[in-house]
Residue, then its C-alpha position, 0 to 999 in steps of 0.5 A: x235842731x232851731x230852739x225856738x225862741x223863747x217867748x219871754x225873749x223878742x225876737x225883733x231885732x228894731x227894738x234894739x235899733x230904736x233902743x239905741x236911738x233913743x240913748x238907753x244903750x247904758x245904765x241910767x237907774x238906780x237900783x240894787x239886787x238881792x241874789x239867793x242863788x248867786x248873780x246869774x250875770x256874775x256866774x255867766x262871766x265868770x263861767x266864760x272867762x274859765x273856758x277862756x285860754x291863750x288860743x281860744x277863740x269865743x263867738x257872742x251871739x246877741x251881742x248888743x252894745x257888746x258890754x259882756x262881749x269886751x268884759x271877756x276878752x282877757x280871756x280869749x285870744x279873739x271874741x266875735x260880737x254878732x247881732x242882727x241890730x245894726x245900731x247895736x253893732x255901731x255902737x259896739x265899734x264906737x265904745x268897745x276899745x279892746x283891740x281882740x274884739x270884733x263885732x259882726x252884723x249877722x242873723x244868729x239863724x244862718x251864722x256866717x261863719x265856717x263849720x268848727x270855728x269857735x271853741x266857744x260860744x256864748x249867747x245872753x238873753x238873745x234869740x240862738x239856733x242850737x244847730x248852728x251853735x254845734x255847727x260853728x263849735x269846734x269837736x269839744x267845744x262849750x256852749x252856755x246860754x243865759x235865758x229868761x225864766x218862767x216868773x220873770x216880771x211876772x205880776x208887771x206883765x201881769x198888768x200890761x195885758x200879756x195875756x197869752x204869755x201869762x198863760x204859757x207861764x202859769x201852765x209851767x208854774x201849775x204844772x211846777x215845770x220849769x221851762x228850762x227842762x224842755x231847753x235841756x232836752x232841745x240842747x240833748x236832742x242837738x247833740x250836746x253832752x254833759x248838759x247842765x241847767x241852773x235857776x236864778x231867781x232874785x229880786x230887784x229893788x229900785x229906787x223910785x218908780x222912775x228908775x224902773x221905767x228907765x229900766x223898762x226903756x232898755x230891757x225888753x220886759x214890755x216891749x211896747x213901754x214907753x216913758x212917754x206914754x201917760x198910760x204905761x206911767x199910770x200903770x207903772x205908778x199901780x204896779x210901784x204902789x202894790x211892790x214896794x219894799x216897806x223898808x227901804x221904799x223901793x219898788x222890787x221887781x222880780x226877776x228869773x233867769x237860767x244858764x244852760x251848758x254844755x259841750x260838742x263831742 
């Protein structure tokens, strides 16, 4: 069964590409984060470097740049980085040194590897078929996902007009279903066991309105934003006006994610 993407997440591979042109590959803001329910990036890691082992071999679909790729390699005998960016990947090869990483230009709906090869496989805010995950994992694999929650950045998209999304969501909130649910039943329905979900919301506080708009200008949140642009800055100035922390000055951005696991019989 293909999990539909998610519609928090872009499915359009050049985004990335021009990403990468543009020189927003690597952090260039500042900011800080307030985690209630624990750093999902940190939980994500940490769950990924415990499923590790001497002859484990670990495939990253939605590598990217391939930053969470290398942080863990110490744990794997090999990590195989896949995305259908090609600057992504050449970016990987360029800056990721450990000599157990690889990176694979490839599409995560017809992945290019054997069935049971991976005894791992991990994909991070990335498009993903859940029929080809179990394809590739080994009997008694693990799986994990990273997605983008329903309230998400919701009040800036909000503002940029997304209209149809902000739609989808506000049925999920009014009806206080979390999206999550229908991804754990997508995973069950695949053939994963022992499928487990967890939510993730916390708040980002920015230093100044600039630093949010070059962190728009890396993640996805609104695909169109563009720095350049005298109107998404005005906006930006509205949406930094009417979410600023009263003590630190800061603009805070609301973020959402959820980790989803589970294993291959």
């Amino acid at each position: 069964m293909s999990e539909t993407p998610h519609p928090l997440t872009p499915d359009k591979h050049y985004w990335y590409d021009q990403m990468i042109q543009k020189g927003f590959a690597e952090k260039d803001e500042s900011y800080f984060s307030l985690y209630p329910q624990g750093n999902p990036s940190e939980i994500f890691k940490k769950t990924l470097l415990a499923a590790g082992g001497e002859n484990v071999r670990l495939l990253d679909i939605g590598c990217g740049p391939g930053k969470y790729a290398e942080m863990v390699t110490p744990a794997y005998s090999e990590v195989v980085g896949l995305d259908l960016s090609a600057n992504s990947i050449a970016y990987g090869l360029k800056h990721r040194k450990a000599p157990n990483l690889k990176f694979i230009l490839g599409d995560s709906r017809k992945l290019p590897f054997e069935n049971e090869t991976f005894e791992v496989v991990s994909t991070r805010l990335s498009p993903h078929d859940l029929s080809e995950m179990m394809r590739v994992l080994k009997s008694g694999g693990f799986a994990i996902s990273m997605r983008v929650g329903e309230t998400d950045a919701l009040e800036l998209r909000r503002l940029f007009g997304q209209a149809g999304l902000v739609k989808k969501i506000d049925g999920y909130i009014a009806r206080a279903e979390p999206h999550s649910q229908h991804l754990v039943e997508q995973w069950k329905e695949s053939g994963f066991v022992r499928v487990e979900s967890t939510e993730h919301e916390y708040d980002m506080y920015l230093e100044t309105a600039t630093d949010l708009a070059k962190y728009l200008s890396r993640v996805p949140i609104i695909p169109e934003f563009d720095m350049e642009n005298s109107k998404h800055m005005q906006k930006l100035q509205e949406y930094a006006m009417q979410n600023t922390d009263q003590k630190s000055g800061a603009t805070i951005l609301h973020r959402h994610r959820n980790i989803i696991k589970g294993f291959k019989k």
